[in-house]
C-alpha positions in Angstrom: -8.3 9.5 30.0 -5.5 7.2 31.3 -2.1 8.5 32.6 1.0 6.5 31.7 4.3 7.0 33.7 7.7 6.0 31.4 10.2 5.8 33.9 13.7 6.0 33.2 14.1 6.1 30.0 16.9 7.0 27.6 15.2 9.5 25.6 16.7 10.0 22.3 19.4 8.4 23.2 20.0 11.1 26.1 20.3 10.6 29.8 17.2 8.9 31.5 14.1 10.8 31.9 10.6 10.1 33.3 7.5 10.8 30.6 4.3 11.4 31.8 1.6 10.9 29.2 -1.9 12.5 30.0 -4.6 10.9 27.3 -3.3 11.7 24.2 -0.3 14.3 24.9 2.8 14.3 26.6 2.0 16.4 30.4 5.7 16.3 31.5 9.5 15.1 31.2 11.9 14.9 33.9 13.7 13.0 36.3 11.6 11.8 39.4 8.3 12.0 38.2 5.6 10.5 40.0 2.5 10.6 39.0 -1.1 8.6 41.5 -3.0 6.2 39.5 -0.8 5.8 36.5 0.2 2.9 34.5 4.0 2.8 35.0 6.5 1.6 32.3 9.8 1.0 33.4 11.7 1.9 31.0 15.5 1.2 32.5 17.8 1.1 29.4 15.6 1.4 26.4 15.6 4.5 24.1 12.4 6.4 23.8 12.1 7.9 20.3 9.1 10.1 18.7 7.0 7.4 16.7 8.7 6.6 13.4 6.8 8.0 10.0 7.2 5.7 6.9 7.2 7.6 4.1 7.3 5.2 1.7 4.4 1.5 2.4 3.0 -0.2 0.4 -0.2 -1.1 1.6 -2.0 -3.1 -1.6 -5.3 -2.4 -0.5 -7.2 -2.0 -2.4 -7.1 -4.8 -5.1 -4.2 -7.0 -3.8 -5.4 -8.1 0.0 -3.9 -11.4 -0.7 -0.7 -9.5 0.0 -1.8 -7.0 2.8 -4.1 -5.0 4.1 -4.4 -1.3 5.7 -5.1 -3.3 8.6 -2.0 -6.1 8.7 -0.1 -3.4 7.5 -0.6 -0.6 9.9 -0.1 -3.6 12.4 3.3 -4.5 11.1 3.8 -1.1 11.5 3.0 -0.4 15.0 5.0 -3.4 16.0 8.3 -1.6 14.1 7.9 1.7 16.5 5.5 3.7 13.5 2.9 6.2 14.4 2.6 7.2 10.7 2.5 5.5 7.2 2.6 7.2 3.8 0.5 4.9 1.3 1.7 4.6 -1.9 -1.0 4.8 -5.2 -0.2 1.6 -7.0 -3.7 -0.6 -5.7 -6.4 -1.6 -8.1 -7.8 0.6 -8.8 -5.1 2.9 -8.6 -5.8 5.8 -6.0 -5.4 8.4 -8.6 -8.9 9.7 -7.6 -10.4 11.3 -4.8 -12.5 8.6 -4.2 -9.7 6.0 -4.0 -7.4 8.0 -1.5 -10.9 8.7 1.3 -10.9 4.9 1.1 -7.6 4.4 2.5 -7.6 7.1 4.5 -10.6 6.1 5.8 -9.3 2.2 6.6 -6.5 3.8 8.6 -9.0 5.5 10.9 -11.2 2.5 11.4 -7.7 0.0 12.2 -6.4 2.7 14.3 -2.7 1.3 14.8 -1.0 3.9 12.9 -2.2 6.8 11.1 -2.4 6.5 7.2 -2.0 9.3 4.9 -2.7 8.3 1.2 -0.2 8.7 -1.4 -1.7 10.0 -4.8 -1.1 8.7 -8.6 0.3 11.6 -10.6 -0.9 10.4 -13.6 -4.3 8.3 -14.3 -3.7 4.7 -13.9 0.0 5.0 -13.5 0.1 4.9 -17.6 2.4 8.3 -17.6 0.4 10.4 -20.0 -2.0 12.3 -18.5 -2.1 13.9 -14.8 -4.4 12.3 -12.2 -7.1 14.6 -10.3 -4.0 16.5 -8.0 -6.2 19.1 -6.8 -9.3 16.7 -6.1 -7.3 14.3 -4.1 -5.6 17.4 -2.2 -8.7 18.7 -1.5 -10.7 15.4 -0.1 -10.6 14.1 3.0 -7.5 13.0 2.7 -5.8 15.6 2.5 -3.1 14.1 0.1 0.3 16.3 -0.3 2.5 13.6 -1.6 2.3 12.6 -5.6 4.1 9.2 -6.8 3.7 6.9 -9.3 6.3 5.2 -7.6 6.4 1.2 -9.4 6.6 3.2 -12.3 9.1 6.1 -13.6 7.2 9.5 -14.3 9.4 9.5 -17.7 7.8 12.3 -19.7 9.7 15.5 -18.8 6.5 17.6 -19.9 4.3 15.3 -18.1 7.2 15.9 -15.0 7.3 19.2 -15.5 3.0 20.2 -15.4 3.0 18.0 -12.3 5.5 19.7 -10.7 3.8 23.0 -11.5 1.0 21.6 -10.4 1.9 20.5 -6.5 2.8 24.5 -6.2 -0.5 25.8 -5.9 -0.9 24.0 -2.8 2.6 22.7 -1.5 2.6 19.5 -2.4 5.0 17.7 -3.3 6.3 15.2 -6.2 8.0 11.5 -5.1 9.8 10.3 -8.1 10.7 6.4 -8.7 13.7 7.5 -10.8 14.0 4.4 -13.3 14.7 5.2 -16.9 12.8 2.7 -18.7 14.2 2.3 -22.3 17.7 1.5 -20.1 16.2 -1.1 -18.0 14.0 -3.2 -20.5 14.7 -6.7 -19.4 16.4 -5.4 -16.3 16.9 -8.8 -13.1 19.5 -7.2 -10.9 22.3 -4.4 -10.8 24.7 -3.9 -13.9 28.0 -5.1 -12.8 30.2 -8.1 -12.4 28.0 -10.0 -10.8 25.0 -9.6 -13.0 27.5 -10.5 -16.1 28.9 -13.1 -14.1 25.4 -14.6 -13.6 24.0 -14.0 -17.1 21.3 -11.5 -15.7 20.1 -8.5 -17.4 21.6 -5.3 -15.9 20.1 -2.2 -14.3 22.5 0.6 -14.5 23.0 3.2 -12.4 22.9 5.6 -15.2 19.2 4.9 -15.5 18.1 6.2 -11.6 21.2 9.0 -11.9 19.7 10.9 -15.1 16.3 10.8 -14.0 17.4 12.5 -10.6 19.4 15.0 -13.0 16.9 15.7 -15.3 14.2 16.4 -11.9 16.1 18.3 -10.0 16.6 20.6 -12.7 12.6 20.7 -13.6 12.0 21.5 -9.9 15.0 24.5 -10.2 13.3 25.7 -13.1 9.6 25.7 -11.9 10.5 26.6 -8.3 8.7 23.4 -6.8 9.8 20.7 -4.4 10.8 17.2 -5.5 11.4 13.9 -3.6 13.4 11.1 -5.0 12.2 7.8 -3.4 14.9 4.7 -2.8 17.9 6.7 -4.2 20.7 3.5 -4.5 23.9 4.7 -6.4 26.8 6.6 -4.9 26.0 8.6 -8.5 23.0 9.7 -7.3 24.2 10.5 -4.4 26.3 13.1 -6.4 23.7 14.6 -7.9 21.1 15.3 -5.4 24.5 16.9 -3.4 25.1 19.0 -6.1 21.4 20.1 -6.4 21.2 20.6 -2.7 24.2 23.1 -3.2 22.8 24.8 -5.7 20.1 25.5 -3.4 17.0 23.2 -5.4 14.5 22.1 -3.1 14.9 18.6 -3.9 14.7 15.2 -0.7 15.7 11.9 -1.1 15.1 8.9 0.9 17.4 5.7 1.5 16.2 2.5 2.4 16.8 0.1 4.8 18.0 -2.6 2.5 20.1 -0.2 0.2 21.3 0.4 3.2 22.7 -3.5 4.5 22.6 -5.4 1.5 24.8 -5.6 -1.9 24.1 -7.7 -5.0 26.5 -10.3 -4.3 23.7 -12.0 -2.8 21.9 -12.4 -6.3 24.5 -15.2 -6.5 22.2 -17.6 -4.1 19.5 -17.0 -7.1 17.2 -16.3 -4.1 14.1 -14.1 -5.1 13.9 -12.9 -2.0 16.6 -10.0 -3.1 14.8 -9.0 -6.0 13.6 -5.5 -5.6 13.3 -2.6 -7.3 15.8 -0.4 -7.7 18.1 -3.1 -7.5 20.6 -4.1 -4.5 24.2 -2.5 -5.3 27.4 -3.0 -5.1 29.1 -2.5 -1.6 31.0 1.2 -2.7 26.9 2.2 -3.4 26.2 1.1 0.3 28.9 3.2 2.0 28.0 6.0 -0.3 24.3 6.1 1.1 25.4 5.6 4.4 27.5 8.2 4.7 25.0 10.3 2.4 22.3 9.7 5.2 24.8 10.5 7.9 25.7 13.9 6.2 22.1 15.1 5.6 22.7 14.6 1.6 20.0 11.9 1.7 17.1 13.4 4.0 15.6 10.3 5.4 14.8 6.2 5.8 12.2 4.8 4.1 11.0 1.8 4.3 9.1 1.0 0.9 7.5 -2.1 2.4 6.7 -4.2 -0.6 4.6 -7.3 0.6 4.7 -10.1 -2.1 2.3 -13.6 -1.5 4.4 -16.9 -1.1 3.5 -17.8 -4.8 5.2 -14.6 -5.9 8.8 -14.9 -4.8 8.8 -18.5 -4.6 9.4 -19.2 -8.1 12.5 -18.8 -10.2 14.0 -15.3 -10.4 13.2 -14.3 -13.5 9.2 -14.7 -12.9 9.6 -13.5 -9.4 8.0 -10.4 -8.5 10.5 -7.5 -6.7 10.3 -5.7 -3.5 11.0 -6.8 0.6 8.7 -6.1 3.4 10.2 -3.6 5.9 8.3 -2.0 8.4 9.0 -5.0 11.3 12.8 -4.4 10.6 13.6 -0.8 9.6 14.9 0.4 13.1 17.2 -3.0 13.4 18.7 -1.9 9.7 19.4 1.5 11.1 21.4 0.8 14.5 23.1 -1.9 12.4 24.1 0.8 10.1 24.4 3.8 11.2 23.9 3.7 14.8 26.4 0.8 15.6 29.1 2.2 13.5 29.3 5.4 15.0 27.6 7.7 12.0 24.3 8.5 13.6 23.7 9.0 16.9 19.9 8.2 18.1 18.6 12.1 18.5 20.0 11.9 14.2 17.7 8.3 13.6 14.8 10.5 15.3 15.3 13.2 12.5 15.7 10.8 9.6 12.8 8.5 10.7 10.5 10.7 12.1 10.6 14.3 12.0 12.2 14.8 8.6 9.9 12.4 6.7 6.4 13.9 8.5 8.0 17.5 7.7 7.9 16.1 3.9 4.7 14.8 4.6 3.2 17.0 6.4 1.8 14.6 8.6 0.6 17.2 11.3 1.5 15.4 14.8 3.9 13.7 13.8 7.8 13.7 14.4 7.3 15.7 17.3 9.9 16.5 20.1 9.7 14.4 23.0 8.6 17.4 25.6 5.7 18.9 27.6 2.3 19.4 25.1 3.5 18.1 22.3 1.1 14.6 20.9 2.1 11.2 22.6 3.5 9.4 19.3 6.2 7.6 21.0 8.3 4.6 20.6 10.8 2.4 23.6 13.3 0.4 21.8 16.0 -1.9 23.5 19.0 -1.6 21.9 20.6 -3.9 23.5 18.6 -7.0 22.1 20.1 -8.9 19.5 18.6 -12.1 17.6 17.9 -13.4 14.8 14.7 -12.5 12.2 11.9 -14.9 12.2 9.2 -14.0 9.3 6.2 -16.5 11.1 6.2 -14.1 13.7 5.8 -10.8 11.9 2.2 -8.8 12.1 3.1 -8.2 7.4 0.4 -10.8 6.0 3.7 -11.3 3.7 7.1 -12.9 5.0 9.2 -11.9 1.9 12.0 -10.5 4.0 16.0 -10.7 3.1 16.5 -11.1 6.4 14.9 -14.4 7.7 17.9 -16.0 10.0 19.8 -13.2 10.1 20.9 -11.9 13.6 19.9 -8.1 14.0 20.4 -5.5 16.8 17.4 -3.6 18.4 13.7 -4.5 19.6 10.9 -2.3 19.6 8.7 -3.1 22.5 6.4 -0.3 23.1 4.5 2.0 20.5 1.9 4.5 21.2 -0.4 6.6 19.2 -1.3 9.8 21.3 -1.0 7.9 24.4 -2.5 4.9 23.5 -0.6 1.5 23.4 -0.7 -0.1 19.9 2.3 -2.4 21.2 3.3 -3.6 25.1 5.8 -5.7 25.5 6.5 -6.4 21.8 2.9 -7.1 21.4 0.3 -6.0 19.8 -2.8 -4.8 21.6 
């Protein structure tokens, strides 16, 4: 097995440090480290990060490779600094079998750029009214832990409730896309002046808010974990504090775009900011940013949501929702929250690695940066800035918001237990 020498790196954000990687674990960190025959890295200014886990991609394979693949999209997310990638269930056919999930699991093995743990349906087909094969799909291969029906709302409290029950016996737990349906029938963008400025059908924040409520009261009263996926409102953010107080064993995850973007620019009509739940208003972003800087929200999340041309190149109405993320996540975040003083990079490590793989239980994972632990590791230079160009990105999809737009950060190295999956800002 190969030895690889990082030299002089900033690791998590820290003073610089020598890594010494020995096949597929790390063998030593320190300050002079030398090391005969090893591939050396020079890693003079960048910040050396555990690998990022993802707990929230969108994969579409199967049934929708005209989108993405495991393969394209475990690439995509090697070249964003991830060692890890929670699938989500909403393929064709759904993976809300055992069958379905050893599939995916399966691709991310053969691909090898980033490991891929399989999301499970909670309910059969996504339809909300009866509970998928939990057990089976814990028990395959696969190994799954984390249950979502995320596209869709799990809106049945009883159906809510059983699956939350459920997930116990084994410690799984429940990712809910909180969307009220009845209160967004018809739904194009946020509820507020712009969308009654533009003649758009509102989404209210009321419809995520009392689905978080009504949750994180089910988990309290079954004594079972739940996660809230893309939380957007400052309401929400209310909520899940509350619930966190009252000690219910409830996460939530931000993402990168609730993060940036507001829905003043639905104005441009541009389809390419349709996604699902809606962008907000700019008091929602500094909620969630603060939220994520407090611990209230647990961790980023990407949900990378690849869309063909033909799909967002349309009018909005017809336009389908969602924004590829994995290439751009970590450029968000020292935008954000890095830039602007609420996270240092030791707190982007714990959001975006070793919170989410504790969710997940993605065993390797998130792990700190010292002597025996795995070599899941990440350089980025922080000190790059320019601006996002979609042609080059490893997605097979280019629906970004962020195509022009000038962003901080570069990841140029990623490795997956010591071996390169990107050198240079390349893929191997």
């Amino acid at each position: 097995m190969s030895k690889i020498l990082i030299r002089g790196a900033k690791v998590l954000g820290g003073e610089p440090q020598d890594v010494l990687i020995d096949g597929s674990v790390i063998e030593a960190v320190g300050t002079g480290l030398s090391q005969e025959g090893a591939e050396v890295v020079d890693a003079a200014g960048k910040v050396l990060l555990p690998g990022l886990v993802d707990l929230h991609t969108h994969l579409r394979e199967p049934g929708r490779e005209d989108s993405e693949t495991v393969l394209t999209g475990t690439r995509a997310a090697a070249s964003g600094g991830y060692t890890a990638v929670f699938a989500m269930a909403n393929t064709f056919p759904v993976a809300d079998t055992a069958g379905v999930v050893e599939q995916v699991y399966r691709l991310g093995q053969q691909h090898g750029y980033c490991d891929v743990q399989p999301i499970g349906a909670v309910t059969v087909g996504l339809e909300g009214r009866k509970l998928a094969e939990l057990g089976a799909m814990h028990e395959s291969a696969a190994g799954v832990t984390v249950f979502s029906d995320d596209g869709k709302c799990v809106d049945d409290a009883v159906i809510m409730r059983r699956a939350l029950e459920y997930v116990k016996a084994f410690g799984g737990v429940v990712a809910q896309h909180a969307q009220e349906p009845r209160l967004t029938e018809g739904a194009q963008m946020n509820e507020g002046v712009v969308s009654a400025e533009l003649g758009l059908g509102g989404w209210p924040a009321v419809a995520e808010e009392s689905i978080i409520a009504r949750d994180v009261l089910l988990a309290e009263h079954v004594g079972s974990r739940v996660h809230i996926c893309h939380l957007s409102t400052a309401g929400s953010v209310e909520i899940v504090r509350w619930a966190k107080s009252r000690g219910i064993d409830v996460t939530a995850e931000v993402t990168p775009h609730h993060l940036l973007l507001t829905d003043e620019l639905v104005r441009s009509y541009n389809p390419v900011y349709k996604v699902n739940p809606p962008l907000r208003t700019q008091r929602d972003v500094l909620a969630l940013r603060e939220a994520l800087a407090d611990g209230t929200i647990d961790i980023v999340a990407t949900d990378h949501a690849p869309h063909p041309h033909e799909d967002k190149d349309c009018e909005w109405a017809a336009a389908a929702m969602g924004m590829v993320g994995l290439e751009t996540a970590l450029s968000v975040v020292q935008e954000t929250m890095v830039d602007t003083g609420l996270l240092d990079w030791a707190g982007v490590a714990e959001r975006m690695s070793s919170k989410p793989a504790e969710i997940g239980q993605a065993k390797g994972h998130g792990r700190p940066v010292s002597a025996g632990e795995p070599a899941n590791l990440m350089l980025v230079d922080t000190e790059y800035r320019g601006s996002v160009d979609p042609e080059g990105f490893a997605s097979r999809s280019r629906n970004t918001p962020y195509e022009g737009r000038e962003l901080p950060g570069r990841v140029t190295h990623t490795w997956l237990r010591g071996k390169a999956t990107l050198v240079d800002g390349k893929l191997t």
